[in-house]
C-alpha positions in Angstrom: 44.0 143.2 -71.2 44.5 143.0 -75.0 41.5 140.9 -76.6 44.1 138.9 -78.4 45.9 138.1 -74.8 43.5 135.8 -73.0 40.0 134.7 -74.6 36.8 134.0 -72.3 33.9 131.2 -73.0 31.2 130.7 -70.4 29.2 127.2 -69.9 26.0 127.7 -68.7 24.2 124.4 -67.1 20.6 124.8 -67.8 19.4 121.2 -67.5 18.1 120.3 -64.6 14.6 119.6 -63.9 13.5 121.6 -60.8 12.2 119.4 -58.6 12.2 121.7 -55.5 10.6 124.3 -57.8 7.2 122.4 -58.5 5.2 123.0 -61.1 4.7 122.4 -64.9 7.4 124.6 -66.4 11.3 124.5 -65.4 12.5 127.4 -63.1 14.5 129.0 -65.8 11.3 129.7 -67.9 9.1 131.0 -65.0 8.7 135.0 -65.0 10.6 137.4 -63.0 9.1 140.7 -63.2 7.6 139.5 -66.6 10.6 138.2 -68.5 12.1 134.2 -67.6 14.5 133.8 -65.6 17.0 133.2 -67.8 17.0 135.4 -70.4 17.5 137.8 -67.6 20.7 135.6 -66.4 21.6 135.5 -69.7 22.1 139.2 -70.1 23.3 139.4 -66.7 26.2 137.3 -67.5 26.3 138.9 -71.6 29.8 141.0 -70.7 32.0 141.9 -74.1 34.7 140.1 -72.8 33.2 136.8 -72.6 32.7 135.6 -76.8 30.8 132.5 -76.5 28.5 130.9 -74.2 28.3 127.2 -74.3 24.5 125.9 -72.8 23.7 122.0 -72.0 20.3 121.9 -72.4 17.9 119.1 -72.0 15.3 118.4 -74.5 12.3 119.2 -72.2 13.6 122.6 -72.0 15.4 123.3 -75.3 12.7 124.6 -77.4 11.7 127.2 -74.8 15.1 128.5 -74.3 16.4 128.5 -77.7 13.2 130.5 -78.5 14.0 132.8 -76.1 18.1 133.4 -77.5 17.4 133.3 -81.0 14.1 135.6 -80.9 13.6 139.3 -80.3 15.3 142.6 -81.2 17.5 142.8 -78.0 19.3 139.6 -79.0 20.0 140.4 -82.5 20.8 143.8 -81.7 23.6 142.7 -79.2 24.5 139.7 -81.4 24.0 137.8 -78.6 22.3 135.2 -79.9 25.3 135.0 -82.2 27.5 133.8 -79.2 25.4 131.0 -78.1 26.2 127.2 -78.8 23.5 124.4 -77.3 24.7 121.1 -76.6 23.0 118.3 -74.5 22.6 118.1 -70.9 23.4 115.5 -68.8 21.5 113.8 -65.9 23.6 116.1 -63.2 25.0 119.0 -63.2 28.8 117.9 -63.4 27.8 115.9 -66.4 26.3 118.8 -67.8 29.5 120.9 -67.7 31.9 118.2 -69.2 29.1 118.3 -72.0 29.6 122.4 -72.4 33.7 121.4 -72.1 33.5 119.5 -75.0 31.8 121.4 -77.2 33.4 124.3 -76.4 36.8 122.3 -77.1 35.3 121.9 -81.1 35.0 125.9 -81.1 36.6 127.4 -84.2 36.5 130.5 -82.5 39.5 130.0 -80.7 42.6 132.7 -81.3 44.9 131.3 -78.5 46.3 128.6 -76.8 45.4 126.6 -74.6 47.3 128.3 -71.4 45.6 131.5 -72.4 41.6 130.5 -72.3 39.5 131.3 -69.6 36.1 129.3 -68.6 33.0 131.0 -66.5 31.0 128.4 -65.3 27.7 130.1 -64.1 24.2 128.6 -62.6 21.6 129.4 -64.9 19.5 129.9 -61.8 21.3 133.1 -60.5 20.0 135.9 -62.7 20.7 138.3 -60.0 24.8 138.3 -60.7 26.2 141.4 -61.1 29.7 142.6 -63.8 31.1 143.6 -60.8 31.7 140.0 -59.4 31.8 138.2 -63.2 35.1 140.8 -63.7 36.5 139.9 -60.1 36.1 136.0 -60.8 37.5 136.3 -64.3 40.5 138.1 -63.3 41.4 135.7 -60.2 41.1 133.4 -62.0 44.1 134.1 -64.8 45.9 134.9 -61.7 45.5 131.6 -59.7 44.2 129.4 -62.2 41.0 128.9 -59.9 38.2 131.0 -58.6 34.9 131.0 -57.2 32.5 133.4 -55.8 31.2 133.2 -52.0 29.6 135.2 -48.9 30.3 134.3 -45.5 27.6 132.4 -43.4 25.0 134.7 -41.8 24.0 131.7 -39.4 25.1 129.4 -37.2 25.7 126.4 -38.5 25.3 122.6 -36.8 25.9 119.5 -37.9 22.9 117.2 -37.2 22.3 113.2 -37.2 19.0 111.9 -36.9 17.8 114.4 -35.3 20.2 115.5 -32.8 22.9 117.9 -33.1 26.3 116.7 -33.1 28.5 119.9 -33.2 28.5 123.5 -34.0 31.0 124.5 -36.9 32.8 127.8 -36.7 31.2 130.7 -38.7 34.0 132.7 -39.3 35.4 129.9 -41.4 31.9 129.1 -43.3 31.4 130.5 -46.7 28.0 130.0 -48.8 29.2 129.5 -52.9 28.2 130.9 -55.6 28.8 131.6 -59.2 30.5 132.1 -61.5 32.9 130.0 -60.6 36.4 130.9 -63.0 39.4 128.5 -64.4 41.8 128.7 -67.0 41.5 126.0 -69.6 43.6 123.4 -68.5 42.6 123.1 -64.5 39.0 122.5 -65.3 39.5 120.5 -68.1 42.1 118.3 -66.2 39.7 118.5 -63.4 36.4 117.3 -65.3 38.6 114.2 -66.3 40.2 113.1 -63.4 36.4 113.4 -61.8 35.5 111.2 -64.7 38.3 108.4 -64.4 38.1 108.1 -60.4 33.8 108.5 -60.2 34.1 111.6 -57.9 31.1 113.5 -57.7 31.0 116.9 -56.8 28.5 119.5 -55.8 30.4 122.7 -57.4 33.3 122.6 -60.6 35.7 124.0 -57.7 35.1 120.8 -55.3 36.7 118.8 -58.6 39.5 120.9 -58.6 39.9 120.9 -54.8 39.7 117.0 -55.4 43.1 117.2 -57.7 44.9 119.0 -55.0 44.7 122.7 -56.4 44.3 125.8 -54.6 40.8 127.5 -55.5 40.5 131.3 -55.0 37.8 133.0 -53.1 36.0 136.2 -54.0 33.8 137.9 -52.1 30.3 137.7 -54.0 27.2 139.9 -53.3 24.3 138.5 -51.1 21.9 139.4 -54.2 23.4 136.5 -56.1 20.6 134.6 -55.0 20.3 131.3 -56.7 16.5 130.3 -57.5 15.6 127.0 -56.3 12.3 127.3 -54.6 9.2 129.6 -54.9 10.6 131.4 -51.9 13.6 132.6 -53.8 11.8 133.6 -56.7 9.9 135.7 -54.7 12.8 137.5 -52.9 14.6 137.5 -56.4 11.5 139.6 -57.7 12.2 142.4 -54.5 15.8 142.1 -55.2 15.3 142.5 -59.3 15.9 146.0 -60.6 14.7 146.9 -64.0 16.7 149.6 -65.8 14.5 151.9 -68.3 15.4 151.2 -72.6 14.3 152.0 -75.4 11.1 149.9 -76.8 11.9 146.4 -77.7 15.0 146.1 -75.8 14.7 143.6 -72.7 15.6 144.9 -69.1 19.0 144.2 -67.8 19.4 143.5 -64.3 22.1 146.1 -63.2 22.6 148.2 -59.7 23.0 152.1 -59.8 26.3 153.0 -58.9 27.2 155.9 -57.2 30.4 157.3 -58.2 31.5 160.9 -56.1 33.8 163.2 -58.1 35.7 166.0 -57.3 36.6 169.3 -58.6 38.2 172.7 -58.1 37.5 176.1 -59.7 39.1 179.5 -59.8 38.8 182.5 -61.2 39.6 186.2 -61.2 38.1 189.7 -62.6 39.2 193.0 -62.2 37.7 195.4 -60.0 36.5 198.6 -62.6 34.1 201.7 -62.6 30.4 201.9 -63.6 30.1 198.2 -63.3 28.0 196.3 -60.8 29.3 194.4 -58.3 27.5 190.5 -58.4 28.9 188.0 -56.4 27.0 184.7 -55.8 24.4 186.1 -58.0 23.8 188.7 -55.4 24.4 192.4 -56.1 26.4 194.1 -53.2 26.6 197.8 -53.1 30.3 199.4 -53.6 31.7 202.2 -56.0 33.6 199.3 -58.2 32.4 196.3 -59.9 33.9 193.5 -61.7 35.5 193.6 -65.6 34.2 191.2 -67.5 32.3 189.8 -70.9 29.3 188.6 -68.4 28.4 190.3 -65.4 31.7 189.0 -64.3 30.8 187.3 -61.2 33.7 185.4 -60.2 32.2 183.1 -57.8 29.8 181.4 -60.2 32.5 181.5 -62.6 34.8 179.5 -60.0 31.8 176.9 -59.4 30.9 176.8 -62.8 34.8 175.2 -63.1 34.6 173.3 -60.3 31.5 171.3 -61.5 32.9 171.1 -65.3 35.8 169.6 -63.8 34.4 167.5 -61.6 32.3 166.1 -64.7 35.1 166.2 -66.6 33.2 168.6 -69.1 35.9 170.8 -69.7 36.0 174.9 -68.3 34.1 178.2 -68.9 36.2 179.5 -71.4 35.4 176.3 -73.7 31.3 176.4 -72.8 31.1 180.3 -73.0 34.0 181.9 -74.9 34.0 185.9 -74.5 34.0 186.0 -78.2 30.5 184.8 -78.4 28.1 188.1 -78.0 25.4 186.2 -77.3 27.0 186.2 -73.6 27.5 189.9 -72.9 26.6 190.9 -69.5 24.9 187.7 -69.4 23.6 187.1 -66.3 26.0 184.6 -64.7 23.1 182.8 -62.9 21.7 181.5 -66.6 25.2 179.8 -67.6 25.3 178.1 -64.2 21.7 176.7 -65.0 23.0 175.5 -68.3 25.7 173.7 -66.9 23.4 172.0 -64.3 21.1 170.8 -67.5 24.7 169.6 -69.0 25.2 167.6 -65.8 21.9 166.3 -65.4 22.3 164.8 -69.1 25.5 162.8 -68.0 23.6 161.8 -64.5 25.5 163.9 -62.0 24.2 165.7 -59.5 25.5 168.3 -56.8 26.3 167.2 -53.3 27.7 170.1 -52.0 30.1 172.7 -52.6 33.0 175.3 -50.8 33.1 178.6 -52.0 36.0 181.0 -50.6 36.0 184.4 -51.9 39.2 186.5 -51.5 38.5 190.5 -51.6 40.1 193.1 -49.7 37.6 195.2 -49.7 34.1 195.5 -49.6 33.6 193.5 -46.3 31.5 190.5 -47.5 30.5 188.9 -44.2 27.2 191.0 -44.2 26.3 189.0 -47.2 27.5 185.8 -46.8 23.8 184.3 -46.1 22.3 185.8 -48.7 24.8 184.4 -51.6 24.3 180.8 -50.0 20.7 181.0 -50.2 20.7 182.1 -53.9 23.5 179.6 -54.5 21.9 176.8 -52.7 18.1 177.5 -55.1 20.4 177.3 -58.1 22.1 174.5 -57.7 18.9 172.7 -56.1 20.5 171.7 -53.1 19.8 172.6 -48.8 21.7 175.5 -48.0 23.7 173.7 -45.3 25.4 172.1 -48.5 26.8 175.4 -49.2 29.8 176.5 -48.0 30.2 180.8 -48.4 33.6 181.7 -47.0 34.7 185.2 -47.3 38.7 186.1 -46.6 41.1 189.3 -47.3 45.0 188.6 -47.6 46.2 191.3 -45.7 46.9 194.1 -48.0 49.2 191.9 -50.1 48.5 191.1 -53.9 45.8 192.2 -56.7 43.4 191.3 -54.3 45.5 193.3 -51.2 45.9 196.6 -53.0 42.0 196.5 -54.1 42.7 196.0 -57.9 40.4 192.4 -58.3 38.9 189.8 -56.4 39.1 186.0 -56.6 36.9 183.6 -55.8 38.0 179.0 -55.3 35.4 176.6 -55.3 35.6 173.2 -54.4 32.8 170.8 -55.9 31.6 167.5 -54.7 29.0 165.6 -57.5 27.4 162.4 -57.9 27.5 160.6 -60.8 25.1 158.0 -61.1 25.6 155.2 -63.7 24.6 151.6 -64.5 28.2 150.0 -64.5 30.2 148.2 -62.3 32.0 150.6 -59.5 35.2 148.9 -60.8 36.4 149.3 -63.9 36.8 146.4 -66.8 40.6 147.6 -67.0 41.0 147.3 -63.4 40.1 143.9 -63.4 41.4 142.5 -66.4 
């Protein structure tokens, strides 16, 4: 999506009073792991792609919160601060929104039409949201014009007067609704006024636009999204809350670790000379020949050494340790494979496991199979039953046939851990 193509503004309700909440202080100011609630929402919901966030306020509560936008290094770092707009808040939440509607329609930050805006409507009690689902929403929404977040019903649920139980609704129909909650510009707007003009009161934006007759799309949300209403969910929001590490001064985000597994594939070759060792796996085997080569030429490391630069997308051997450099003759293969791990551990990826075939006529390898998956497995800091040693001949035919070389393929399987969504922004958008 071209920035120029669509252009997103979310409202963000933040005035009601917090009744069920009790105490002194509004919910959105109480801490959660040390830092209120809503400057953790805040930067929850603080994706690039969304340029202005619109917050209805009420007076009570408007000191506190601006204080908390307009003050410290994080927000003026991210120019966040830069992106909000206060306007008033209403006595409900609906009236709330059509405030945040109309000052957003006074924007002058506009590029594009009207057909082309987008509106995220979020509760400014869910802190927990994750980019995952904010990307999802956004981009069902500029497909159907409509869409809200939502997780199916765990329990049963009844419908009850006074007292009694009058009938049991089907679950697998029953979704609990969240936020955000997605629409292009002119369904909500239209929307907010109809609600307006006929005194229909809803309990989400969507129920308004359900009330003109258009479809609403449904995402499937995360059970985290939590939204804080009563002690009790504060304190499961504090167990579910996960504070990544930053710099000093810069405020915790609240972001999942994503586990991303990568592939690769290495190969490599060497020639099979007198008067040179013969290491394999890091493990000397005894024979007459060993392997050419500007290292110690060990041509299984070399394959895994590719397989896990690819898998990182990092590159090959060649670039990291080019047999021009003298610094790496005869180098112990074992020492560039540890380098390469330190590489990987800088960009977050670890070693699952790995399958090592090595193709040599001769000398018969199965003898030392356990002993290269051993070494193997200590390098790369992993069990040995996540190594893989397979030793095969070709049957007298080839370079590796006739005795002249071996080769050795690898195949890699890493983990890359990072703090972004497990979808990508261009995926959704």
């Amino acid at each position: 999506m071209r920035r120029d193509d669509r252009q997103i503004i979310a409202i963000i309700p933040a005035g009601g009073f917090s009744r069920r909440m009790g105490g002194e202080k509004g919910k959105l100011l109480l801490p959660l792991r040390g830092e209120p609630v809503f400057s953790i929402m805040l930067q929850a919901l603080n994706i690039p792609e969304i340029e202005a966030f619109f917050i209805p306020v009420t007076e009570r509560d408007k000191d506190e919160i601006s204080r908390i936008v307009f003050s410290g290094k994080f927000w003026r770092e991210n120019d966040l601060a830069a992106k909000v707009t206060f306007c008033t808040g209403g006595l409900t939440r609906q009236e709330s929104v059509y405030s945040g509607l109309l000052a957003a329609e006074e924007w002058d930050g506009w590029r594009v039409p009207v057909e082309k805006r987008i509106v995220v409507i979020h509760d400014a009690a869910r802190p927990l949201v994750e980019p995952e689902y904010i990307y999802k929403t956004i981009k069902a929404a500029m497909d159907f014009g409509a869409a809200v977040l939502g997780v199916p019903v765990k329990d049963t649920i009844k419908v009850v007067e006074d007292g009694y139980i009058q009938k049991t609704l089907p679950r697998n129909t029953l979704w609990s609704i969240q936020t955000p909650q997605a629409f292009t510009w002119s369904v909500i707007r239209a929307a907010h006024e109809g609600a307006k003009e006929t005194g229909f009161t809803g309990t989400d934006d969507a129920s308004l636009v359900e009330q003109m007759g258009k479809p609403v799309r449904l995402v499937e949300g995360s059970y985290k999204n939590i939204k804080i209403t009563t002690p009790e969910d504060l304190h499961l929001a504090e167990a579910l809350y996960v504070k990544e590490d930053r710099e000093p001064g810069m405020a915790a985000s609240v972001v999942d670790r994503y586990e991303e597994m990568r592939v690769g594939q290495g190969f490599d070759v060497h020639r099979l000379v007198k008067g040179r060792p013969l290491i394999l796996g890091n493990v000397e085997i005894p024979y007459e020949f060993g392997l050419d080569g500007h290292s110690d030429a060990d041509v299984a490391i070399h394959a895994l050494i590719d397989a896990l630069l690819g898998a990182a997308g990092l590159g090959d051997i060649g670039e990291l340790f080019p047999d021009t450099d003298r610094q790496y003759k005869n180098i112990d293969s074992g020492i560039l494979l540890k380098e390469v791990l330190q590489l990987l551990r800088r960009k977050k990826i670890s070693v699952v496991n790995i399958d090592l075939t090595i193709i040599a006529q001769r000398p018969k390898l199965a003898v030392y199979r356990r002993q290269i998956r051993e070494k193997l497995a200590g390098l790369l800091g992993i069990e040995k039953e996540d190594v893989s040693v397979k030793a095969t001949s070709t049957e007298g035919l080839g370079f590796a046939g006739r005795g002249e070389g071996i080769a050795a393929q690898v195949v890699a399987l890493v983990k890359k851990i990072s703090d972004r969504p497990c979808c990508t922004k261009s995926d959704m958008l």
